[in-house]
VMD Tcl script that draws the C-alpha trace (Angstrom):
set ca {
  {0.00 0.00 0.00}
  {2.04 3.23 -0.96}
  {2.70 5.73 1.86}
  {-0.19 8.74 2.08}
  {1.28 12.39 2.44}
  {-0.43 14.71 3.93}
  {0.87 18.20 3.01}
  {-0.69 21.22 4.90}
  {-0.12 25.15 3.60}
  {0.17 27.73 6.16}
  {0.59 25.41 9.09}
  {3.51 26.04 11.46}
  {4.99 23.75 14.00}
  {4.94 26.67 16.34}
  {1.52 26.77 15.82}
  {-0.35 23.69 17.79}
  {-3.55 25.43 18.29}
  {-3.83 24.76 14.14}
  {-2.98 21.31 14.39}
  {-5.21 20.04 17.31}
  {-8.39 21.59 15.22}
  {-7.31 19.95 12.12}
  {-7.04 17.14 14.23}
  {-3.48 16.51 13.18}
  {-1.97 17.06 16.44}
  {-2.85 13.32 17.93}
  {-1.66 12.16 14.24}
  {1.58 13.50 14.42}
  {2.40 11.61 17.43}
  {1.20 8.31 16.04}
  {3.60 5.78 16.24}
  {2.70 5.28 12.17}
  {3.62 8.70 11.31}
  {7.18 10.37 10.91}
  {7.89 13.99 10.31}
  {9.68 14.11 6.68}
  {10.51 17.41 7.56}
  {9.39 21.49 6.40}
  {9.84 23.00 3.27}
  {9.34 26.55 2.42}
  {7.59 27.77 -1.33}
  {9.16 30.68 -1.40}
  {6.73 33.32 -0.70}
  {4.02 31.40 1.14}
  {3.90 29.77 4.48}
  {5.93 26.96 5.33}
  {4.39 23.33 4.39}
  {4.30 20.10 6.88}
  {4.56 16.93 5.45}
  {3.00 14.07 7.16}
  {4.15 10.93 6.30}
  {1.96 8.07 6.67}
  {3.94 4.82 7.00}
  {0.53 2.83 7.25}
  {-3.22 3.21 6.89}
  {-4.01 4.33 10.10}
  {-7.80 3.71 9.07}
  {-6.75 0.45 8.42}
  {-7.10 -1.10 12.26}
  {-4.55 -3.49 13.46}
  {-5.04 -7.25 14.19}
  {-5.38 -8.52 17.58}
  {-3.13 -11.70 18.24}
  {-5.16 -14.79 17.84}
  {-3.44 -17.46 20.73}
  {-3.47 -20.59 22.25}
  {-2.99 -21.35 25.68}
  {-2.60 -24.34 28.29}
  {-5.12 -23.58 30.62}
  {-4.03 -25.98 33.71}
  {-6.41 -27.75 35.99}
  {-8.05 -25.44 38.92}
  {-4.62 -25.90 40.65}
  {-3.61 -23.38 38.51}
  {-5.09 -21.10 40.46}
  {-2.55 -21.93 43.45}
  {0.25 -21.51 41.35}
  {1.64 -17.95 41.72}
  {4.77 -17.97 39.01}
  {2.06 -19.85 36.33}
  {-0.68 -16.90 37.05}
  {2.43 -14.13 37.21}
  {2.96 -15.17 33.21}
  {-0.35 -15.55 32.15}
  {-1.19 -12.40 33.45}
  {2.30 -10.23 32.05}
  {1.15 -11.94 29.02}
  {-1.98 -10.22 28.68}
  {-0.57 -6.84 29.71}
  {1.93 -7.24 26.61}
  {-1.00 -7.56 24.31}
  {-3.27 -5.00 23.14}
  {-6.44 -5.28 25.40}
  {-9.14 -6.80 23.24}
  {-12.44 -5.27 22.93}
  {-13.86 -9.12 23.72}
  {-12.46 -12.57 23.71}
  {-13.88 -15.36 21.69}
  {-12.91 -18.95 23.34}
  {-12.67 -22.06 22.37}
  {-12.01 -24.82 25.20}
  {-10.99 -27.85 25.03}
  {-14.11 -29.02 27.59}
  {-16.75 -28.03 25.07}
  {-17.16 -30.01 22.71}
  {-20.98 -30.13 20.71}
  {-22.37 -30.20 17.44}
  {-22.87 -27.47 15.14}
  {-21.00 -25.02 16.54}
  {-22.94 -23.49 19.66}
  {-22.89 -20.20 21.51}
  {-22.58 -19.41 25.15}
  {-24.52 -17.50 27.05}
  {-24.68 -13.87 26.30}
  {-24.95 -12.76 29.51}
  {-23.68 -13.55 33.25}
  {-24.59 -17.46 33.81}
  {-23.24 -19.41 36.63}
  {-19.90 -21.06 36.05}
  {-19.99 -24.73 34.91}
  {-17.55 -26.51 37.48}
  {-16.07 -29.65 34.73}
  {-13.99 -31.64 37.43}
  {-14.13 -33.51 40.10}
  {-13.00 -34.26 43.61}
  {-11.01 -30.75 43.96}
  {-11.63 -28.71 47.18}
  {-14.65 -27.17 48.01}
  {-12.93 -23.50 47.02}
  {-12.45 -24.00 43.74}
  {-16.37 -24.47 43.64}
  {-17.30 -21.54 44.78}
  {-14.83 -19.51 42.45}
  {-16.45 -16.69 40.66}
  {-15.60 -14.98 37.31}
  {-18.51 -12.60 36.25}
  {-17.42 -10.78 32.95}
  {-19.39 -8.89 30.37}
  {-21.60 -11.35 28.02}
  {-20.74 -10.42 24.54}
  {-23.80 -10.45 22.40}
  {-22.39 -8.18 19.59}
  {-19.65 -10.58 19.28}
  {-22.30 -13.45 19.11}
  {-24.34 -11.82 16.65}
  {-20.74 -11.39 14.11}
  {-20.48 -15.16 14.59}
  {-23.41 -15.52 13.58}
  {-22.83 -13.87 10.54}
  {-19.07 -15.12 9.82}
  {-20.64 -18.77 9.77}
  {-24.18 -18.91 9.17}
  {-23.62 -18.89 5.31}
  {-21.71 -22.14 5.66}
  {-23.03 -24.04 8.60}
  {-25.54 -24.07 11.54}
  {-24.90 -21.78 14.67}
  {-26.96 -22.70 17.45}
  {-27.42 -21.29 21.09}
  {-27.37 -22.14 24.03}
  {-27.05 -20.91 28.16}
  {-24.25 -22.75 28.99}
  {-21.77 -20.59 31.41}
  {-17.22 -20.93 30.87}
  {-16.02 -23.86 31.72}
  {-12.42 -23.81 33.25}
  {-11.00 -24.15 30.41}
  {-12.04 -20.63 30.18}
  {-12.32 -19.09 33.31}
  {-9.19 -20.48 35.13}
  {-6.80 -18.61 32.57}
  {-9.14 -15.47 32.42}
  {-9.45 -15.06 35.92}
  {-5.58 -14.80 35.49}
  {-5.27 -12.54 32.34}
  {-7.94 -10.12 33.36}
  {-8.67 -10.55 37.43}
  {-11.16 -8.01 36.90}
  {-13.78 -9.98 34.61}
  {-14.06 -6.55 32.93}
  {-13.60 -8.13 29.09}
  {-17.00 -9.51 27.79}
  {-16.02 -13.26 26.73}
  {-18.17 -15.29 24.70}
  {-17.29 -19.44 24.60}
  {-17.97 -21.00 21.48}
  {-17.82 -25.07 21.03}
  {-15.41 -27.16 18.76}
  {-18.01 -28.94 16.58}
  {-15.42 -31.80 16.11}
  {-12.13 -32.92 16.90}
  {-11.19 -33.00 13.03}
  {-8.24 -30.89 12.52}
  {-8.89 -29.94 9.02}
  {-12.35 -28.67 9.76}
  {-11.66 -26.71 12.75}
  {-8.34 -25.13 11.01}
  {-10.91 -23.93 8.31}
  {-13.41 -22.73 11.40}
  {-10.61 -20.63 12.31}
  {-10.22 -18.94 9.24}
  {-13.66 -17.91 8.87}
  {-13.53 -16.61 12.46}
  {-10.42 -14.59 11.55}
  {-12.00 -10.83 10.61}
  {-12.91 -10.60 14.47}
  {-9.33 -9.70 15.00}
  {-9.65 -6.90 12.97}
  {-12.73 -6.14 14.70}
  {-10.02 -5.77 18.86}
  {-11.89 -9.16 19.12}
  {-8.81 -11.97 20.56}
  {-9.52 -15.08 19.46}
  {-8.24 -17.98 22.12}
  {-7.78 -21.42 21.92}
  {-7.56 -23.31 25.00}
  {-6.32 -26.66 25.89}
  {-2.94 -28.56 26.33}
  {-0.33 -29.35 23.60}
  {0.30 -32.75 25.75}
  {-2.58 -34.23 27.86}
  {-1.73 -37.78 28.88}
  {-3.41 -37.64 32.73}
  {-2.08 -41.51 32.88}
  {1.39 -40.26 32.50}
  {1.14 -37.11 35.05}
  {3.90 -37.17 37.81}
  {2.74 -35.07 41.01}
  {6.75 -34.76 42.11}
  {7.84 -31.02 42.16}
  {10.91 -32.47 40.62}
  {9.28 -35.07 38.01}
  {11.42 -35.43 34.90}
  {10.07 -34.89 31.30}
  {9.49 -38.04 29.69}
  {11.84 -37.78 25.48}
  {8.47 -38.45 24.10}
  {6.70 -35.42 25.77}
  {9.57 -33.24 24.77}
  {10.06 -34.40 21.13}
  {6.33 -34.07 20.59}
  {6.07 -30.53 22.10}
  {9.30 -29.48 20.21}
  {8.17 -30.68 16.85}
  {4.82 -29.21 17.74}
  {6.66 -26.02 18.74}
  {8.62 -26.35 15.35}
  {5.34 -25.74 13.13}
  {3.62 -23.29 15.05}
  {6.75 -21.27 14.77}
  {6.71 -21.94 11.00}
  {2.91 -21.48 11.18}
  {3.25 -24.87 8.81}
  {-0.66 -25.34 7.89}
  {-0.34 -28.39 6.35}
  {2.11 -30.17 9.19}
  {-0.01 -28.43 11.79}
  {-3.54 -30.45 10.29}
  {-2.12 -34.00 9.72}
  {-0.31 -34.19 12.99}
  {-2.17 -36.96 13.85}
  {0.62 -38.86 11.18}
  {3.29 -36.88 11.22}
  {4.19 -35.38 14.89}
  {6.44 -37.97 16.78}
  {5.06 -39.57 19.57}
  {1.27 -38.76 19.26}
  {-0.22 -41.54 20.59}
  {1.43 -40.88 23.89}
  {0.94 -37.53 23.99}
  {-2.02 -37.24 23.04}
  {-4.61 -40.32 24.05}
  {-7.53 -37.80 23.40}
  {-7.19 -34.76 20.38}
  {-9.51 -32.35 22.48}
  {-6.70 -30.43 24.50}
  {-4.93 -29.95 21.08}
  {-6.90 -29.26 18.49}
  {-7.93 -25.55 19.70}
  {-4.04 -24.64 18.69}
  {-5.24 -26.08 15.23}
  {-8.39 -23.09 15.60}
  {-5.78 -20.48 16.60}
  {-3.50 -21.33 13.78}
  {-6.41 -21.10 11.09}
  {-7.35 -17.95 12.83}
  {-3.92 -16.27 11.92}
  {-2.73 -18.37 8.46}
  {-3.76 -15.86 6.06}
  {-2.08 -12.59 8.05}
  {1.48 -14.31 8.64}
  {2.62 -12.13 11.48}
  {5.45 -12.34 14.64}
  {4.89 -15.79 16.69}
  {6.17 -15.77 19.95}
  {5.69 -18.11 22.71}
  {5.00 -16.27 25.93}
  {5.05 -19.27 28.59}
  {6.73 -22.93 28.31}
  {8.40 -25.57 30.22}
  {6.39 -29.01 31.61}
  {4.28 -29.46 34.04}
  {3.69 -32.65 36.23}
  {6.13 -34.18 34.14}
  {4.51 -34.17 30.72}
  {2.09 -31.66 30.22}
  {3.66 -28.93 28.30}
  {2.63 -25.32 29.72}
  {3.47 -24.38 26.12}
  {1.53 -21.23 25.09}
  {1.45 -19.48 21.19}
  {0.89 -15.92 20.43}
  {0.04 -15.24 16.77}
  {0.49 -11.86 15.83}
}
mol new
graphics top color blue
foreach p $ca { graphics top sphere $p radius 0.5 }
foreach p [lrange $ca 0 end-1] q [lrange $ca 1 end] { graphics top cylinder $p $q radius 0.2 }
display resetview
C-alpha cells in the first residue's frame, strides 16, 4: 500500500492550536507517522509533510493465541498466574475474547450465554474452594451476533445458556482478574483438525474487529502419564512431541499443523484424546492468512509431561 502524504499550507509547527483543530496534532504523534521534515515555497507559508507509514484507518489485528489452561490448581500456582497475566498486559487489550475450550465439545457449533450465567464446574474431587470460584465478565452479544454472521452462510450456529467452563475461566481469571472483558465461549463442533483449522479462518475478521480469538487446551494431555513430584522429569516423548509441535507453530506450517495426527512424533502418547490440542489447530487457522510475529509467551512441563506451552500469533 504506498505511503499517504499529507501536506498542509500555512501550518507552522509553532503553531499547535492549528494542528489540534485539524485534528493533526494526535496524528503527528502516532507511532505510524514520521515527520519528513518542512519546506518553504518561497513566498508562502511553510508546508508540513506528514508521512503516513501505514493506513491508520486500516485497524490493526489482535493476536489470535493458544494457551494451556491448567487444571483449577492453577489457580494456586503464583509464578504460572504471574505469566499468564504479564502476558496479557503485553497484548493490546481486546475489545472481547472469543474462546474455544478444550471441555466443550458439541455439534454445530454453539454459543454461550450472552450474559452472566453461573460457572460450569467440569472436574471432580477438587476442594470445596475452587467451587465456589467466581468470574462474572461482560456477556458479549455483539460478538455473538458477528459469529453468527461469519458462519451462518456455511453451517448451523446454534445457542445455548451454557456458562465458561475452566477451560475458560481459570486462565481469564488470570489474564484479566477483573472480569471486565466480555467473553463469549464457542464449542469445537469436532475434533477434526482440518475442519476446525478452516473454522478458524472464517472466524479470523474478528481480529480486525479488537476481538482476541483464544484457543484453550494442552499441547500434551496424557493424565495416565502425570507425575505429582515437584521435581518429576520430562518423559523424550513429551519433549520431542512438544518441540516438533513447537517447530510448526513457529513456522505457522498449515499443512504439518492439520495431519499431525501422522506426522508429529510420539502422538499416541501424547495425546490419548485430540480435544486439549486441536484448539491450537483453531488459533493457527485464525492467523494463516495474516502471517505475522509468533512468539511463545510461557513454556516448560508441568507434572512431568504436560507442556505449559503457550502461542501468540500476531
Amino acid at each position: 500500500m504506498p505511503n499517504r502524504v499529507t501536506e498542509l499550507q500555512g501550518c507552522r509547527a509553532t503553531a499547535p492550536a492549528t494542528l489540534q483543530l485539524l485534528g493533526l496534532k494526535l496524528l503527528d504523534h502516532h507511532p505510524a507517522v514520521k515527520r519528513r521534515g518542512r519546506s518553504g515555497t518561497g513566498k508562502g507559508a511553510p508546508v508540513l509533510v506528514l508521512t503516513m507509514e501505514k493506513d491508520l484507518d486500516r485497524p490493526s489485528l489482535t493476536p489470535a493465541i493458544f494457551l494451556a489452561h491448567g487444571s483449577p490448581f492453577l489457580l494456586d500456582d503464583a509464578e504460572w498466574i504471574g505469566k499468564l497475566s504479564r502476558w496479557a498486559r503485553e497484548m493490546p487489550r481486546p475489545s472481547s475474547v472469543l474462546m474455544l475450550s478444550a471441555h466443550w465439545e458439541q455439534r454445530p457449533v454453539t454459543l454461550g450465554a450472552t450474559h452472566p450465567v453461573p460457572l460450569v464446574y467440569d472436574f471432580y474431587g477438587f476442594p470445596e474452594h475452587y467451587y465456589r470460584v467466581t468470574y462474572p465478565a461482560p456477556g458479549a452479544p455483539e460478538l455473538a451476533r458477528r459469529v453468527r454472521e461469519l458462519l451462518g452462510a456455511t453451517q448451523p450456529v446454534a445457542e445455548s445458556e451454557r456458562g465458561l467452563d475452566h477451560g475458560a475461566y481459570v486462565p481469564l481469571l488470570a489474564m484479566y482478574p477483573d472480569a471486565d472483558v466480555p467473553v463469549l465461549q464457542v464449542s469445537l463442533p469436532t475434533l477434526d483438525a482440518p475442519t476446525l483449522f478452516e473454522l478458524g479462518r472464517a472466524l479470523a475478521p474478528l481480529r480486525r474487529e479488537g476481538v482476541l480469538i483464544a484457543g484453550s487446551g494442552f499441547l500434551t494431555h496424557n493424565l495416565r502419564a502425570m507425575d505429582m513430584r515437584p521435581d518429576a522429569p520430562t518423559p523424550a516423548w513429551a519433549k520431542e512431541f512438544d518441540g516438533w509441535t513447537a517447530d510448526a507453530l513457529a513456522r505457522q506450517d498449515a499443512d504439518a499443523l492439520v495431519d499431525y495426527r501422522n506426522r508429529a512424533p510420539g502422538v499416541r502418547q501424547a495425546l490419548p484424546t485430540h480435544e486439549h490440542f486441536v484448539p491450537a489447530v483453531v488459533a493457527l487457522g485464525a492467523a494463516v492468512d495474516q502471517p505475522g510475529p509468533v512468539r511463545f509467551p510461557i513454556t516448560g512441563f508441568n507434572f512431568g509431561s504436560l507442556t505449559k506451552r503457550s502461542v501468540q500469533f500476531g
